[in-house]
Backbone as JSON, one array per atom type, in Angstrom:
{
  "sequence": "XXXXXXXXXXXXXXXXXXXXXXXXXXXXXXXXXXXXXXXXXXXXXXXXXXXXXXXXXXXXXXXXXXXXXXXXXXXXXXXXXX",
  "N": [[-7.99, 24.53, 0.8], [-8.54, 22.66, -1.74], [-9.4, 19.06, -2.68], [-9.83, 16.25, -4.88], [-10.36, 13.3, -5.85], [-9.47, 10.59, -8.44], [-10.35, 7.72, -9.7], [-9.52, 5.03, -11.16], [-10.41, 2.44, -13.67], [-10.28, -0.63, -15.31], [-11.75, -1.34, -17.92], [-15.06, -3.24, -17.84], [-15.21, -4.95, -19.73], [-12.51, -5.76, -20.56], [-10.1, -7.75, -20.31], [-8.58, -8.87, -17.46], [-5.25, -9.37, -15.9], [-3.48, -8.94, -13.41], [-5.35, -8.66, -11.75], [-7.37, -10.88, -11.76], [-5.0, -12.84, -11.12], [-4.37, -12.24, -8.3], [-6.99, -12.72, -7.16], [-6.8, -15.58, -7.63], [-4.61, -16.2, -5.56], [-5.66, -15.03, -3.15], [-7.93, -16.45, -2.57], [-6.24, -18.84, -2.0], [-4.58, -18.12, -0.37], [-6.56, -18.23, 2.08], [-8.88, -16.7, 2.37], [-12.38, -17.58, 1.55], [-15.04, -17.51, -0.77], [-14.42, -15.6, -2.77], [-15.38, -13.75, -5.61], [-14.36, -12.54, -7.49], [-11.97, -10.07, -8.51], [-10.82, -6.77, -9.76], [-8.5, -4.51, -10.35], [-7.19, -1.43, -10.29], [-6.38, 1.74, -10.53], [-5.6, 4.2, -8.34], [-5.71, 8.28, -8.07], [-4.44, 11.17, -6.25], [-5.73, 14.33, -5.74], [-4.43, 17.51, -4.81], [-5.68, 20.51, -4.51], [-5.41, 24.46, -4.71], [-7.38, 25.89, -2.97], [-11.11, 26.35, -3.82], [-13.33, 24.3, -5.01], [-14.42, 24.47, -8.51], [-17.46, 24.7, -11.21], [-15.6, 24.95, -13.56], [-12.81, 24.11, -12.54], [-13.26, 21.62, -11.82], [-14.58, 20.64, -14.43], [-11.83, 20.82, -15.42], [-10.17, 19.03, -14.23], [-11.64, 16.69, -15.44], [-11.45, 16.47, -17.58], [-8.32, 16.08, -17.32], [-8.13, 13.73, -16.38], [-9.23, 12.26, -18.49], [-7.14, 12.54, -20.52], [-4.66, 12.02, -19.53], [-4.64, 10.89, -16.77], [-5.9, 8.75, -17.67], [-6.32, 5.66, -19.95], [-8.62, 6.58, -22.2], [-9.52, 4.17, -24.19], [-9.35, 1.6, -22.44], [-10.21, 1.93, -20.31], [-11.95, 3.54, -17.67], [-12.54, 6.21, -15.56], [-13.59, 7.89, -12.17], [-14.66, 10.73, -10.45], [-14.12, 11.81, -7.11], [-15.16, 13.93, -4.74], [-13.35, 15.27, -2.01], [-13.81, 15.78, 1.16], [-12.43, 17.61, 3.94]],
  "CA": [[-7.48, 23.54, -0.11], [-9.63, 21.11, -1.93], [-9.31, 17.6, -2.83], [-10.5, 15.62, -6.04], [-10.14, 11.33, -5.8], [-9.97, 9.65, -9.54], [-10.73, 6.23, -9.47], [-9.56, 4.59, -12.8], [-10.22, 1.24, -13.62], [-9.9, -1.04, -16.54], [-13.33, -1.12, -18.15], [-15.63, -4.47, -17.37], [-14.72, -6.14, -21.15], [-11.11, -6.03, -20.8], [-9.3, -8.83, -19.01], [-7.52, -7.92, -15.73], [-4.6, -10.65, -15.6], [-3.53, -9.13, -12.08], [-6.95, -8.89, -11.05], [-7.23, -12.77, -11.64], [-3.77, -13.3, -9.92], [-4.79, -11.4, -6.74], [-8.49, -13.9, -7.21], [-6.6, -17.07, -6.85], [-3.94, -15.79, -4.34], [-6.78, -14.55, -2.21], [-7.98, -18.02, -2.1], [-5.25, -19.82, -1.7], [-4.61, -17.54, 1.71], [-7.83, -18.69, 3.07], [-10.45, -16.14, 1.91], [-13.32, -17.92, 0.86], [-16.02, -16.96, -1.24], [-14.22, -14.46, -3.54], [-15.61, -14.09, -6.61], [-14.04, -11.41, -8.59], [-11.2, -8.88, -8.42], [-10.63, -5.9, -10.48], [-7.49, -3.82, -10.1], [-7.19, -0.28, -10.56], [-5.53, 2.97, -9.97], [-6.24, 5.9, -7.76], [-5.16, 9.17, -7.95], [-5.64, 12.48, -5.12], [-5.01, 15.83, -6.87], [-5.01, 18.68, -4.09], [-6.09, 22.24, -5.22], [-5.48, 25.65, -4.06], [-8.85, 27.2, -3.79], [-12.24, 25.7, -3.68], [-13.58, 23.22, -6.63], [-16.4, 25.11, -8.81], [-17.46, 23.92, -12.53], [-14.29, 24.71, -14.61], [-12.14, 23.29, -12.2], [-13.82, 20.41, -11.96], [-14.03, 20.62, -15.66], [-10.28, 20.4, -15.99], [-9.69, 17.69, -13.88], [-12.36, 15.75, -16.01], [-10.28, 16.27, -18.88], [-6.88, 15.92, -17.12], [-8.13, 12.55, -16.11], [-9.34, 11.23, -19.82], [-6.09, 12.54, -21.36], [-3.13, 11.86, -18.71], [-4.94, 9.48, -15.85], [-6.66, 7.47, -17.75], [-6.49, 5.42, -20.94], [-10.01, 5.84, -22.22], [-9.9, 3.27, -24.78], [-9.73, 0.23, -21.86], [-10.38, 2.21, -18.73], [-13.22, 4.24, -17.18], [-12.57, 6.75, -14.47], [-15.11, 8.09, -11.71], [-13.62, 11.54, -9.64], [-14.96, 12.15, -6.05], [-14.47, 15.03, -4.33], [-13.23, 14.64, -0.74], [-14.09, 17.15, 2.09], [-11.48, 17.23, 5.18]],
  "C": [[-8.59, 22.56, -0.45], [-8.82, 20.17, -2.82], [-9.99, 16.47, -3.51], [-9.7, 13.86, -5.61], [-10.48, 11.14, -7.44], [-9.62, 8.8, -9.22], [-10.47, 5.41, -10.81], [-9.4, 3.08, -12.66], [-10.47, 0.28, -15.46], [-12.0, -1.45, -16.57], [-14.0, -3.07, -18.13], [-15.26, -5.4, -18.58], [-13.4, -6.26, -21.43], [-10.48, -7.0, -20.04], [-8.23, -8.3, -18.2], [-7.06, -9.84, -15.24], [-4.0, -10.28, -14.16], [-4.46, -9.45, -11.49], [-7.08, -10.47, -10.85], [-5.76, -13.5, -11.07], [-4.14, -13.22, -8.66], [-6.13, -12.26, -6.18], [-7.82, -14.84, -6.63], [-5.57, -16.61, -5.85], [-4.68, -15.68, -3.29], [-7.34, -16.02, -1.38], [-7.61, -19.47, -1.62], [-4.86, -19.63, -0.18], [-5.75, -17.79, 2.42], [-9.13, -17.98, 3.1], [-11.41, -16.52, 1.2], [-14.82, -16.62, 0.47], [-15.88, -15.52, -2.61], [-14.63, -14.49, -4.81], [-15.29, -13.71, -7.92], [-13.41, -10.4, -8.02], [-10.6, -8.56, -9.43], [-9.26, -5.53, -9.8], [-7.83, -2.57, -11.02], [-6.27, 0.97, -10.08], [-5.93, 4.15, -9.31], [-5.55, 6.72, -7.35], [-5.76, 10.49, -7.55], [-4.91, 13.19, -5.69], [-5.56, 16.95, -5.1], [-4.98, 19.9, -4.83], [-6.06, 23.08, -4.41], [-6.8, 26.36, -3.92], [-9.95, 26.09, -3.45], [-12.24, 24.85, -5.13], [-14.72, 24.37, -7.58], [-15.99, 24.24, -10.3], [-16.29, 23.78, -13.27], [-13.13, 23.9, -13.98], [-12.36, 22.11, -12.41], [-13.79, 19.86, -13.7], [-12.44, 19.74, -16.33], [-9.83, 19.29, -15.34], [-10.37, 16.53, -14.39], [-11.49, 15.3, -17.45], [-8.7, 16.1, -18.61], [-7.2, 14.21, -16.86], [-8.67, 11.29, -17.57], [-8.52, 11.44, -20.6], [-5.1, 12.0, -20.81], [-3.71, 10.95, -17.93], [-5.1, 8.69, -15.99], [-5.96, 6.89, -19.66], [-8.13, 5.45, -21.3], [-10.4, 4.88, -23.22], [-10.14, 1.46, -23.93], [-10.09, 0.49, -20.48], [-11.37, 3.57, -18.56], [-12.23, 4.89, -15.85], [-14.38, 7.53, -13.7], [-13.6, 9.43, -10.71], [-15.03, 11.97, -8.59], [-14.01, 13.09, -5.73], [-14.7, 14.5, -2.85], [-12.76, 15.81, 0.4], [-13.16, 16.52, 2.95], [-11.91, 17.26, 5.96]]
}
């Protein structure tokens, strides 16, 4: 079985109004020094089989049509050995 990680996150020029909730919350609980939080989504896809190019392939394109928005969000996909 293998195991793909996307990582999708809203791209650095878009404003992230949780992200800046979760900032001052953070600080308000007593964590100093924070200077910036993003929010994002991550999603584990398991696979029957090993990974090779086309797979990989298709989960590149399953993740800029269905995971992701790519007009305000960037994904990154790791692959994750057991």
């Amino acid at each position: 079985m293998a195991r793909v990680v996307v990582d999708v996150m809203l791209k650095p020029e878009i404003l992230d109004p949780q992200g800046k909730a979760v900032e001052g919350a953070l600080g308000r609980l007593g964590l100093e020094g924070v200077t910036s939080v993003r929010q994002g989504k991550t999603f584990t896809v398991e696979l029957d089989g090993e990974i090779d190019e086309e797979r990989l392939a298709q989960v590149h394109e399953l993740a800029g049509s269905l995971l992701s928005n790519p007009v305000i969000e960037d994904y990154v996909i790791r692959e994750v050995t057991a």
